[in-house]
N, C-alpha and C positions, 0 to 999 in steps of 0.2 A: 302494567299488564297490557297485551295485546287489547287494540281497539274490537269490538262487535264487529266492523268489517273485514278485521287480521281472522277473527274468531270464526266464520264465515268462509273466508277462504280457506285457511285450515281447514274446517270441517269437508267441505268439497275436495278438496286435494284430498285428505286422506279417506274419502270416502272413493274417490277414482282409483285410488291405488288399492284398494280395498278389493274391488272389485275380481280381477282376474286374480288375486290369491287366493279367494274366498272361494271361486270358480271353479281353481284347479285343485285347491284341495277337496270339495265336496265331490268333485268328477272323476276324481284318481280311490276314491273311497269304491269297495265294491255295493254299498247299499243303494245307490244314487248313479242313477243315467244322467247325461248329457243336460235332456231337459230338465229333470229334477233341480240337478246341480243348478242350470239357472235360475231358475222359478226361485229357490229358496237364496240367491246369490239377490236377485234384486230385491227382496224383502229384507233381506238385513242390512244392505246398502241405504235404502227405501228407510229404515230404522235410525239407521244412520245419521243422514241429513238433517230427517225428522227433529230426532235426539239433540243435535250438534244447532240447530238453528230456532227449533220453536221451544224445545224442553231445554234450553244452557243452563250449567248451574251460576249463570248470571239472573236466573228469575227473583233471587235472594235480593237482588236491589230494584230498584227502579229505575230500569236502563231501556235502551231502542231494546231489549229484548224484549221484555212486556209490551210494550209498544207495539210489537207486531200480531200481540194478541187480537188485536181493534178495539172493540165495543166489549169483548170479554176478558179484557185486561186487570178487568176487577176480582177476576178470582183468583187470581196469584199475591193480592194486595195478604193476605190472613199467612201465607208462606214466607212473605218477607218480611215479616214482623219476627216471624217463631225463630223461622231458619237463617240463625247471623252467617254474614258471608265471609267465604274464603275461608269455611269452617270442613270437619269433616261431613256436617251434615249438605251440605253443598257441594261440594267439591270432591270426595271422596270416588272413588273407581268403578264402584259398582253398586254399594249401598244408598248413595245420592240419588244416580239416575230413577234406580230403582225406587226409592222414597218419591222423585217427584212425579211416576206412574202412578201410583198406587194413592196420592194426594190428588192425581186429577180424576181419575176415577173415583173417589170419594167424592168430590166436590160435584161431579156431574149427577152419580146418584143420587146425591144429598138432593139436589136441584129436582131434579126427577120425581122423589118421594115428596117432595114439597109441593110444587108441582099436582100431583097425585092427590093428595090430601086435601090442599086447599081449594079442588074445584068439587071434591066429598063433602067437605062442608058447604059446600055452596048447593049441593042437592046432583052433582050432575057425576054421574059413577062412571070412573073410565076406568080398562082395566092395569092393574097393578105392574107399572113400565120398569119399575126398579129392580123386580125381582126378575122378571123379565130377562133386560138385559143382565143379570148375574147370572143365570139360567143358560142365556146363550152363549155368552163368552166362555164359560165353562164348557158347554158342548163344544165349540171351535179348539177349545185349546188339546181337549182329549181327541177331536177329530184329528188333527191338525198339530203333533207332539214336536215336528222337523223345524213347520213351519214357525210354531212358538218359540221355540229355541233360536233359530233365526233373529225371531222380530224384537225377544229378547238381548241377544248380543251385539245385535247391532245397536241396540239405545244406550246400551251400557260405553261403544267403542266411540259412539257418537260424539259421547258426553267426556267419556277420558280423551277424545281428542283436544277439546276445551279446557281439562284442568293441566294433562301435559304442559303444554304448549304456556301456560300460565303458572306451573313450575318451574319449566325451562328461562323461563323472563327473570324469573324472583332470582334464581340458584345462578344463571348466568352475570346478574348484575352484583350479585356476590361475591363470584367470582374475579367479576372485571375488577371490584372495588380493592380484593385484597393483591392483586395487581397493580393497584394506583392507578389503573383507567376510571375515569367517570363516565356513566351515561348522564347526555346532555338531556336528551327526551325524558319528561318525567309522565312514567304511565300510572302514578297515583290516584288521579282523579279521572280515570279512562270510563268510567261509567255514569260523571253525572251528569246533569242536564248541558249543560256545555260542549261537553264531547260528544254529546246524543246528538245534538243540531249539524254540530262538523261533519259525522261519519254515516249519519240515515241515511 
């Protein structure tokens, strides 16, 4: 499979190319002026990157992708255990992406409520941040229907950039082989610590 630094590239290319399609089709729509059109063009791009570089459905192993977590690398550690890779819970098109939202939002509220709780038993009452933020982001997302939609499709295109592209490798070297070509580069072990130190 592509290296994390192919994956990368990808990502940005087809995040720049993204861009003015994304543009002129929200700007040729009669609901969306000019500026609209951008504003919710960079949020989905902005989704994008995000999606394709810190959420990869390479979180499933322990590659430079977690790595660029830092010091918070450890909450993906309970995901790569559940979620085998290169499975459809990984890798899949728009269930994936979406699974690894909706796991990090859990995992921060979890934090949060914990957080919350354990400074309750300690005698010192803060107010309740979990429900809080569930509270808020629900206002935002009813406030703000374009812009969700946006930040949504852009995480999903982010992340199908990444399983593409690592389809295209598999299906082409399949290809080459019933042809009698060999690929000499074996991308087999492109995620483990080895290749981590080559391509960070």
């Amino acid at each position: 499979m592509p290296s994390a630094r192919t994956h990368d590239l990808i990502t940005i290319a087809t995040g720049v190319a993204l861009a003015p399609i994304t543009y002129r089709m929200l700007s040729e729509r009669a609901l969306f002026g000019h500026a609209e059109a951008m504003r919710l063009t960079i949020w989905l791009v902005g989704a994008h990157l995000i999606s394709g570089i810190l959420f990869s459905p390479d979180l499933d192993l322990d590659s430079a992708i977690d790595d660029r977590w830092g010091v918070l690398r450890w909450i993906w550690r309970p995901y790569m255990r559940v979620v085998p890779h290169r499975h459809f819970w990984s890798h899949s098109l728009v269930f994936a992406p979406l699974l690894r939202l909706a796991y990090f939002y859990v995992v921060i509220t979890g934090l949060i409520f914990l957080s919350v709780w354990g400074l309750a038993a300690l005698g010192v009452v803060v107010p309740d941040y979990h429900l809080q933020l569930f509270m808020s982001l629900r206002r935002l997302i009813a406030a703000n229907p374009e812009v969700s939609i946006a930040l949504l499709a852009g995480f999903c295109s982010g992340s199908a950039a990444h399983t593409v592209a690592d389809w295209a490798v598999t299906s082409g070297k399949q290809l080459l082989a019933r042809l009698g070509l060999r690929i000499r580069r074996d991308y087999s072990r492109h995620d483990d610590s080895i290749h981590r130190r080559l391509f960070r």
